[in-house]
N, C-alpha and C positions, 0 to 999 in steps of 0.2 A: 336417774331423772329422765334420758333420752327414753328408756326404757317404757317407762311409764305412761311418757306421752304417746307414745307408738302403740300402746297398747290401747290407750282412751280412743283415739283416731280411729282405730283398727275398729272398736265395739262402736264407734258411732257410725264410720260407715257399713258397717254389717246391719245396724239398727235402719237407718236411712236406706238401704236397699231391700229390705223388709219393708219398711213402709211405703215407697215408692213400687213396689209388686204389689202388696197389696190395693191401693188406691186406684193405680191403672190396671185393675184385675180386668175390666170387656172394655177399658178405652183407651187410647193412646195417652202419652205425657210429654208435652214438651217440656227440654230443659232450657235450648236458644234453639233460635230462628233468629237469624239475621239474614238481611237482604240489601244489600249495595247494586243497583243497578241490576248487573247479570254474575253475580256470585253468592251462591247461597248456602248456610251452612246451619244444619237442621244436627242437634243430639234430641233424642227421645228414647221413649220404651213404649214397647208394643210388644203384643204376646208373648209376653214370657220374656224377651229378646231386652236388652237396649243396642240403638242403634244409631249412628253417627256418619252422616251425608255431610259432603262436601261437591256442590257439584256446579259448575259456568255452563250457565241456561244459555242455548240460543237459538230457544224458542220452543215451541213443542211441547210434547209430554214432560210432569216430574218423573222424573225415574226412580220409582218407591221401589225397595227391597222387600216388601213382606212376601213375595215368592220364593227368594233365597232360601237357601238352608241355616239350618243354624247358629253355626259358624260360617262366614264369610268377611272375604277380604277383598276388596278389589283397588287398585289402583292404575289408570289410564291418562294418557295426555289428553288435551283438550285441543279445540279451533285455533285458544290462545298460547303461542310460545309460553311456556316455563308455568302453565298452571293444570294443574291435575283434579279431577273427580276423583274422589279419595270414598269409598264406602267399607264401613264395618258393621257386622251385627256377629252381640254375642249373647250366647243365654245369661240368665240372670244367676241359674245356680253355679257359674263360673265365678262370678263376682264374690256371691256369699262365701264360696270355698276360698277364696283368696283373703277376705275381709276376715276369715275365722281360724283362721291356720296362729295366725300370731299369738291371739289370746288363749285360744287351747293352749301351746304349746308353752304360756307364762303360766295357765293355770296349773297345768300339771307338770313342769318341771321342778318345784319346788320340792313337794311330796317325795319325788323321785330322787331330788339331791341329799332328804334329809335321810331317808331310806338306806339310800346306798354308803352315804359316810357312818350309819349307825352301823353298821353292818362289817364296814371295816376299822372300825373303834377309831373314828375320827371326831371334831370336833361338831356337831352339826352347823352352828356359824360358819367357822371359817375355813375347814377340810384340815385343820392340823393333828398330826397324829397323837393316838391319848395312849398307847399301847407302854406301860411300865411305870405310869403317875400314881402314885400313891393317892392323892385326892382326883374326887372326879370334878375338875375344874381346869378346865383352858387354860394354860398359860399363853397363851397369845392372846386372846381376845378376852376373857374372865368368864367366859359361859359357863355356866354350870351345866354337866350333861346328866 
């Protein structure tokens, strides 16, 4: 069951970051901006990139990362004791690759499992061995091979 939801999660956000690239193909997307006085904390995607500001204004220029490369990571103290400007920017086909590892690997393990227990005259259910049955039928589980 855990399985399964890991897997649905996994294809939605693969799906969701395919359509988040695609829609912000030549614009930016915010996902939040919040603003409390002098603390601001920006996630978006911009070229190609999604990218996650955390930064205590005090005053000045915003300090946009689309210069960076990309991958970047930056984390530094601030004016205020115990609060940090926190920047991340990562590409997008990092995401997908991570989003798509999981379901590949449910789709095609199966195949692979039934494969290699036919191969060594196992049950395909359950891996029980069938090597000296007179009938071809599981005694553990009642599969018919």
């Amino acid at each position: 069951m855990i399985r399964k939801a890991i897997l649905i999660v996994s294809i939605l956000l693969f799906i969701g970051t395919i359509s988040i690239s695609l829609y912000g193909y030549n614009k930016s997307v915010d996902f939040h901006d919040s603003w409390d006085g002098n603390y601001n904390v920006r996630c978006f995607y911009s070229d190609w990139h999604f990218e996650y500001v955390a930064h205590y204004w005090t005053g000045g220029n915003w300090p946009f990362i689309f210069d960076k490369p990309s991958w970047y990571w930056e984390k530094r103290p601030t004016v205020c004791p115990g609060v940090w400007d926190v920047e991340l920017r990562f590409p997008v086909w990092a995401s997908l690759t991570v989003f798509a590892c999981y379901p590949f690997i449910a789709i095609v393990r199966g195949p692979l499992r039934r494969h290699r227990r036919r191969k060594r005259n196992e049950c395909i259910h359950c891996g029980y061995s069938l090597t000296g049955l007179p009938k071809p039928r599981c005694p553990e589980c009642g599969t018919e091979t």
